[in-house]
C-alpha atoms as one frame of an Amber mdcrd trajectory, in Angstrom:
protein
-168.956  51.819 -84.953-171.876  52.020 -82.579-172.565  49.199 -80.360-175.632
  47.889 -82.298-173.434  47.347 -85.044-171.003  45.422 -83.581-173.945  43.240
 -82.482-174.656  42.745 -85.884-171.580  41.904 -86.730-170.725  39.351 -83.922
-174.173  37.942 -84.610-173.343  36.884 -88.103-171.481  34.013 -85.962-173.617
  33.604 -82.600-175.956  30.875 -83.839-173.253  28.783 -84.509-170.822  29.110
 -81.330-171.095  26.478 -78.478-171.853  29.374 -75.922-175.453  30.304 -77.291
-176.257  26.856 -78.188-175.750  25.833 -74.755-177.569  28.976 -73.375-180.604
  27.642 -75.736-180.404  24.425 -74.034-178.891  22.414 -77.763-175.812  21.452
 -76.349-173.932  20.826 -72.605-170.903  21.938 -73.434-169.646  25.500 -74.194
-165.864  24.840 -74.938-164.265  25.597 -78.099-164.582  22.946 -80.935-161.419
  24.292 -82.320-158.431  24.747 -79.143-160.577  22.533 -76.659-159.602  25.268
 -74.024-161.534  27.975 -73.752-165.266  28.839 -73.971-166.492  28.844 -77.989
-167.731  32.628 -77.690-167.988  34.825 -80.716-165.225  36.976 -79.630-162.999
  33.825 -78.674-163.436  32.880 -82.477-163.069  35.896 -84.169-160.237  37.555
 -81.620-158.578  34.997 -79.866-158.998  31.246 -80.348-155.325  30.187 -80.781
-156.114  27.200 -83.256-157.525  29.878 -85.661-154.798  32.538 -85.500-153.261
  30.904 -88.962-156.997  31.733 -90.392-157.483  34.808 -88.742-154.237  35.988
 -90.073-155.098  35.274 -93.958-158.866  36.810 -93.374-159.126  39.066 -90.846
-155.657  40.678 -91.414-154.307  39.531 -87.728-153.523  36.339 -85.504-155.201
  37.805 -83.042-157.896  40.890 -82.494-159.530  42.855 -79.473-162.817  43.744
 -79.212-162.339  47.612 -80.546-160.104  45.686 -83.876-163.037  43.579 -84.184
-165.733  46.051 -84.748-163.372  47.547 -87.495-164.774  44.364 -89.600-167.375
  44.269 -92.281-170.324  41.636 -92.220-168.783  39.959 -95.360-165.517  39.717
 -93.808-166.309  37.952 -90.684-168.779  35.898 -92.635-165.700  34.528 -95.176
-163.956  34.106 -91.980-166.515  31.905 -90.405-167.050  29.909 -93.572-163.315
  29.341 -93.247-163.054  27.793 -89.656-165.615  25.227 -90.754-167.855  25.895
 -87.625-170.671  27.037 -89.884
């Protein structure tokens, strides 16, 4: 999968993590709703975010995924996924 298309894919979630919304000036704090512990990033949600790996597991086929495992995922996939963690 070319790079564009992972963008796509990581996009499905980006409006929603802390990171972006504090880069847009909506919010002050980046860290993650979910494991207080590390920055809320698309990739910390959908790869490693520690309170999710239960989640991840049942959608995404894996506690936890890399980058490379990551781009491996459909659009509808991630998007159940994200629907699931109750950050949307």
């Amino acid at each position: 999968m070319d790079g564009s298309l992972l963008n796509k894919h990581l996009s499905v979630t980006a409006g929603y993590v802390r990171r972006h919304l504090y880069i847009m000036g909506l919010t002050n704090n980046r860290t993650c709703r979910k494991c207080s512990t590390e920055e809320e990033t698309s990739v910390h949600i959908l790869g490693e975010c520690k309170a999710l790996d239960s989640l991840r597991h049942i959608h995404l086929g894996s506690f936890f995924l890399d980058p490379e495992d990551i781009r491996k995922l459909s659009i509808g996939v991630i998007w159940n996924f994200a629907k699931g963690t109750g950050l949307l």
